[in-house]
Backbone as CSV, one residue per row, in Angstrom:
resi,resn,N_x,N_y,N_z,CA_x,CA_y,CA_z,C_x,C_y,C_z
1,UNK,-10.072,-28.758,-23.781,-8.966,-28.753,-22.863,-9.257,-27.700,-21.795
2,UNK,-9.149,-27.991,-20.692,-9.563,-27.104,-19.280,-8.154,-27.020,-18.653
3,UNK,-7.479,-25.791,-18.394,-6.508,-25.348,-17.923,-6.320,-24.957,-16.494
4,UNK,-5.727,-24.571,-15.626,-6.005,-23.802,-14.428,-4.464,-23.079,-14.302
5,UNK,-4.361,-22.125,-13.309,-2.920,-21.565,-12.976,-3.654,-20.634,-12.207
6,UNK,-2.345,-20.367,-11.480,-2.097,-19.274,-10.140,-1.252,-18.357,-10.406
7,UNK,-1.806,-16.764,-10.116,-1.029,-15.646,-10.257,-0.892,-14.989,-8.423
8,UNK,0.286,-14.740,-8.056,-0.085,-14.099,-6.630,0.293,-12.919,-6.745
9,UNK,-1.015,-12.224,-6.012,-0.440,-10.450,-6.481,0.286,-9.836,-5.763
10,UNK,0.701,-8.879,-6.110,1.989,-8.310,-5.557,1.631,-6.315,-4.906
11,UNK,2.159,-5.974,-4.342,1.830,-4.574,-3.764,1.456,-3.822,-5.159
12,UNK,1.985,-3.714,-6.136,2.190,-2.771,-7.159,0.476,-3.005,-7.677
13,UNK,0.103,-4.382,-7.920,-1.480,-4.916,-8.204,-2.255,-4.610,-7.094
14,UNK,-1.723,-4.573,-6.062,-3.194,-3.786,-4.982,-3.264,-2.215,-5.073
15,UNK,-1.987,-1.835,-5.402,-2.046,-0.185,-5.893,-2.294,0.324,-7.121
16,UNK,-2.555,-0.514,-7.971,-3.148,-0.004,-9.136,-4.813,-0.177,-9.348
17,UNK,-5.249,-1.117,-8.311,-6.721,-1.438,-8.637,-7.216,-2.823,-8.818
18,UNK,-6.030,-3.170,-9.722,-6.547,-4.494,-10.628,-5.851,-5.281,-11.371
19,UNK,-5.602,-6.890,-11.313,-5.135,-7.361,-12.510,-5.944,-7.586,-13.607
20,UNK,-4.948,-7.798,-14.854,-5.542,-7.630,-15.940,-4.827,-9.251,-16.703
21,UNK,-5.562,-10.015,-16.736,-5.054,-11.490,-17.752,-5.657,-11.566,-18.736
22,UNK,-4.957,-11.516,-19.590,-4.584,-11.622,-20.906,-3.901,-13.119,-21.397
23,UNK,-5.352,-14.349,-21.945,-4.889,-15.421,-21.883,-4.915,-16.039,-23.612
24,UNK,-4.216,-16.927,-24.044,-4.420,-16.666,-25.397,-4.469,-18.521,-25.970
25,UNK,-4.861,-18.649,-27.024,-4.825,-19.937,-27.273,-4.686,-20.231,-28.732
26,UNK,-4.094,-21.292,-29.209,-3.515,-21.629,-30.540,-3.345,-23.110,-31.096
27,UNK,-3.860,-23.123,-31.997,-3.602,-24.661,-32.467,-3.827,-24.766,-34.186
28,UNK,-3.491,-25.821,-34.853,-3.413,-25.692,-36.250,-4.521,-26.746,-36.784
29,UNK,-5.693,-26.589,-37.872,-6.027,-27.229,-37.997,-5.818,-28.327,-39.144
30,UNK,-6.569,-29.413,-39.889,-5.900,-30.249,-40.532,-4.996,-29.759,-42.015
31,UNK,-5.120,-28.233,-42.258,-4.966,-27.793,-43.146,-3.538,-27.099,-43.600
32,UNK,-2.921,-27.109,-41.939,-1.903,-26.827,-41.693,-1.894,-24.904,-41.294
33,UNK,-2.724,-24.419,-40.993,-3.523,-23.269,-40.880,-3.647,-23.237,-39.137
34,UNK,-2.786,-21.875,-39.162,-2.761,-21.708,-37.200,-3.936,-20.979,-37.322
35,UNK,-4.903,-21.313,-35.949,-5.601,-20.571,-35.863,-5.543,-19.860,-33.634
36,UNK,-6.109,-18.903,-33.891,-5.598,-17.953,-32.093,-6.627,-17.344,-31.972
37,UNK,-7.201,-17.063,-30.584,-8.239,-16.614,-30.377,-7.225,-16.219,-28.566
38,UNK,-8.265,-14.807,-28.178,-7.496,-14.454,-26.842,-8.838,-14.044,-26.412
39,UNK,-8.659,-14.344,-25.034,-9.344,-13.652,-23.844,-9.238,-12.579,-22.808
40,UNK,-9.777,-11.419,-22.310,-9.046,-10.885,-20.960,-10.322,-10.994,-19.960
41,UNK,-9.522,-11.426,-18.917,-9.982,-11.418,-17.424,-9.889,-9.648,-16.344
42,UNK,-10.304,-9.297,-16.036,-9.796,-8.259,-14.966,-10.697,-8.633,-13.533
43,UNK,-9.466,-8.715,-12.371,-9.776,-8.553,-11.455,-9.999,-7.853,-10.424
44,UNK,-10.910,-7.040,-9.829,-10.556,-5.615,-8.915,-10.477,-6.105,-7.476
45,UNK,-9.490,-4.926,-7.776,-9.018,-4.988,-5.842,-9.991,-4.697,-4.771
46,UNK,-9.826,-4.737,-3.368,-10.431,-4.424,-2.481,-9.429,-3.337,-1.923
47,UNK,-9.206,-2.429,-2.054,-8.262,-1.302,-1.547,-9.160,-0.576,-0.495
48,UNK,-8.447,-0.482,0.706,-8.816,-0.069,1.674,-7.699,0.712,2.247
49,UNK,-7.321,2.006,2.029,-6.444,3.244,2.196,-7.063,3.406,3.999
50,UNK,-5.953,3.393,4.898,-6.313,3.956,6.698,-4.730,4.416,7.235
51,UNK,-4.851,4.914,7.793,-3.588,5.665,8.507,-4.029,6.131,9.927
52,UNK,-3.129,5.810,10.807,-3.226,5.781,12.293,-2.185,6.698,12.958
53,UNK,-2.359,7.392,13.857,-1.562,8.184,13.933,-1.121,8.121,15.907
54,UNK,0.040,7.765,16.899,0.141,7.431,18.023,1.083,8.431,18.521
55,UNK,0.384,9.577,19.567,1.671,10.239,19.994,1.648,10.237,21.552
56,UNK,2.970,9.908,22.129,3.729,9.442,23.673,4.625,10.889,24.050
57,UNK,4.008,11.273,25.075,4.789,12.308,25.728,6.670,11.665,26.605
58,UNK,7.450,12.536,25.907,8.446,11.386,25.960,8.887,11.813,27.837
59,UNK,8.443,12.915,28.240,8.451,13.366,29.285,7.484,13.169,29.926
60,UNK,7.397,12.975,31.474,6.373,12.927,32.638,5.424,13.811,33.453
61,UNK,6.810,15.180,32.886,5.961,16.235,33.955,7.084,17.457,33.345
62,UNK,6.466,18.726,34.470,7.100,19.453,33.843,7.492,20.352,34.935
63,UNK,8.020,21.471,35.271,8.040,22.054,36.567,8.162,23.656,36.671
64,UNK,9.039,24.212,35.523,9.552,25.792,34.961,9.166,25.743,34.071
65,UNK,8.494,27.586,33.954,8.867,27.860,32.375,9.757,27.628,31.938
66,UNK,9.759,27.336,30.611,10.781,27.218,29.233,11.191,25.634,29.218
67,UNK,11.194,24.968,30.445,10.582,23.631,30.688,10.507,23.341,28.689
68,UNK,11.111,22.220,28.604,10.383,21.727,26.939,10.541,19.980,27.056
69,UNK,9.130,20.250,26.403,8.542,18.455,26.556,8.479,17.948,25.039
70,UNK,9.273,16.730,25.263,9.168,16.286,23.876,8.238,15.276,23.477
71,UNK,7.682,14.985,22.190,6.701,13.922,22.058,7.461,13.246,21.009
72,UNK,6.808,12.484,20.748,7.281,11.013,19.794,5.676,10.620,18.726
73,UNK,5.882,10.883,17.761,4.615,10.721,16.813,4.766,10.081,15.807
74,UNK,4.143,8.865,15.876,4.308,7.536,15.205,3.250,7.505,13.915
75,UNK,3.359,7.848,12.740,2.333,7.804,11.626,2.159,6.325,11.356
76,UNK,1.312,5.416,10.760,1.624,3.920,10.374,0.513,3.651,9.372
77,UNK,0.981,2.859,8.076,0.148,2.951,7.352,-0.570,1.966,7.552
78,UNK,-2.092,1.968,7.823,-2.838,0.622,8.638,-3.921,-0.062,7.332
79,UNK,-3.552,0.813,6.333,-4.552,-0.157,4.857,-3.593,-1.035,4.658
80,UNK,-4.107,-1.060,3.005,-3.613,-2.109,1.967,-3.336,-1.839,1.028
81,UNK,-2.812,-0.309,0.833,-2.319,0.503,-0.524,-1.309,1.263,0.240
82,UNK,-0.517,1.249,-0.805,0.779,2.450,-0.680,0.316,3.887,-0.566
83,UNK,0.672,4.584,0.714,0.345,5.827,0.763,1.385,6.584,0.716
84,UNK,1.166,7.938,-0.313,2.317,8.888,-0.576,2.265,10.728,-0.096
85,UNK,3.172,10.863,-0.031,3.000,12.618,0.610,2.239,12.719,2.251
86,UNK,2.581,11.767,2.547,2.092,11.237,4.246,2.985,12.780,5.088
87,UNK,2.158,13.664,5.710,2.991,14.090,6.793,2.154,14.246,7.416
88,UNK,3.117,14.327,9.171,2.522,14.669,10.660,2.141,16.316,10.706
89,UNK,1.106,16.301,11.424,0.851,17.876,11.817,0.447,18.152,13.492
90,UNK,0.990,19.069,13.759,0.216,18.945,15.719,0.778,20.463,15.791
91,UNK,-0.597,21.128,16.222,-0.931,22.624,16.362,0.048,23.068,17.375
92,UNK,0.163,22.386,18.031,0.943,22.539,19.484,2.690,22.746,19.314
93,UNK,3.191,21.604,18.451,4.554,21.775,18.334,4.929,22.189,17.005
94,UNK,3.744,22.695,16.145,4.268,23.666,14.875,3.522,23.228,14.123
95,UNK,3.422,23.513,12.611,2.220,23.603,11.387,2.723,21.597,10.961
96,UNK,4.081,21.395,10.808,4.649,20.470,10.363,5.778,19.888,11.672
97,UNK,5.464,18.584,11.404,6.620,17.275,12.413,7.599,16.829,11.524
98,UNK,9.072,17.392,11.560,9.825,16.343,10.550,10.056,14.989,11.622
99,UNK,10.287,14.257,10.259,10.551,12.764,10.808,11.935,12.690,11.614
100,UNK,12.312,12.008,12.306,13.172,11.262,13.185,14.093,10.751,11.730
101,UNK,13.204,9.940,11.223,13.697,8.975,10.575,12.689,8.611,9.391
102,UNK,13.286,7.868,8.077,12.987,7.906,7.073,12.203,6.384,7.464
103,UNK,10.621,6.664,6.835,9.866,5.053,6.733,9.103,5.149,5.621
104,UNK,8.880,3.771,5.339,8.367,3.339,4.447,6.314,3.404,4.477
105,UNK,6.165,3.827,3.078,4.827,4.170,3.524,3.806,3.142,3.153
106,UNK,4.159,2.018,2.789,4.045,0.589,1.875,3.380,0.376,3.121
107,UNK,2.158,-0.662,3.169,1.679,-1.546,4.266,1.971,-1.855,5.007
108,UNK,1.925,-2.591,6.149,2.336,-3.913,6.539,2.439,-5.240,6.100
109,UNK,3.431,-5.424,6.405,3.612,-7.039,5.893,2.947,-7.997,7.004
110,UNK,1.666,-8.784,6.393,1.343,-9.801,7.204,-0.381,-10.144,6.261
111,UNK,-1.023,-10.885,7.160,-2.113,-11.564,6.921,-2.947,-10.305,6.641
C-alpha cells in the first residue's frame, strides 16, 4: 500500500529548524495478532535570518542652533525566521531609538 499526504509548514516550523514526521503503520495478521512498525522523516529548513534598516530625515533643512531635526527609522525583518530583542541604534540621536510604535518581528507575509 503506497500512501501520500501534505503537511504545510507554519512560522513556528521555519523557526525551529525542522519538521519532524512521525508515521506509523498497523495491521493484524491471520492470527488475530496486531502487528506496528513506525518511521521518522525530518525535514530541515532553509532559514535565512536578514534585517534592513531605512532612515528619512523627517525635516529638509535646518537654519539655528538648537534647530532639532527629526528622523524616522524603520527596522524590517527581511528573512524567514522570527527575530527577537531587535533594537535601533544611531550614534547621532543617542546609544538607543525607542519605537514609535509596537511591531511585529515575524517575517513578512508573502511569496
Amino acid at each position: 500500500m503506497t500512501c501520500t499526504g501534505s503537511y504545510t509548514v507554519d512560522q513556528g516550523d521555519l523557526d525551529a529548524g525542522s519538521v519532524l514526521n512521525v508515521a506509523s503503520a498497523t495491521g493484524t495478521d491471520p492470527d488475530d495478532v496486531e502487528t506496528t512498525d513506525t518511521d521518522t522523516e525530518e525535514v530541515f529548513a532553509t532559514q535565512s535570518p536578514a534585517i534592513s534598516i531605512a532612515k528619512t530625515a523627517l525635516d529638509s533643512s535646518y537654519a539655528a542652533p538648537g534647530d532639532v531635526l527629526d528622523y524616522e527609522l524603520v527596522a524590517t525583518n527581511t528573512g524567514n525566521v522570527t527575530l527577537t530583542d531587535v533594537t535601533v541604534s544611531d550614534p547621532l540621536l543617542g546609544r538607543s531609538v525607542a519605537p514609535r510604535r509596537s511591531r511585529s518581528t515575524s517575517p513578512p507575509v508573502g511569496p
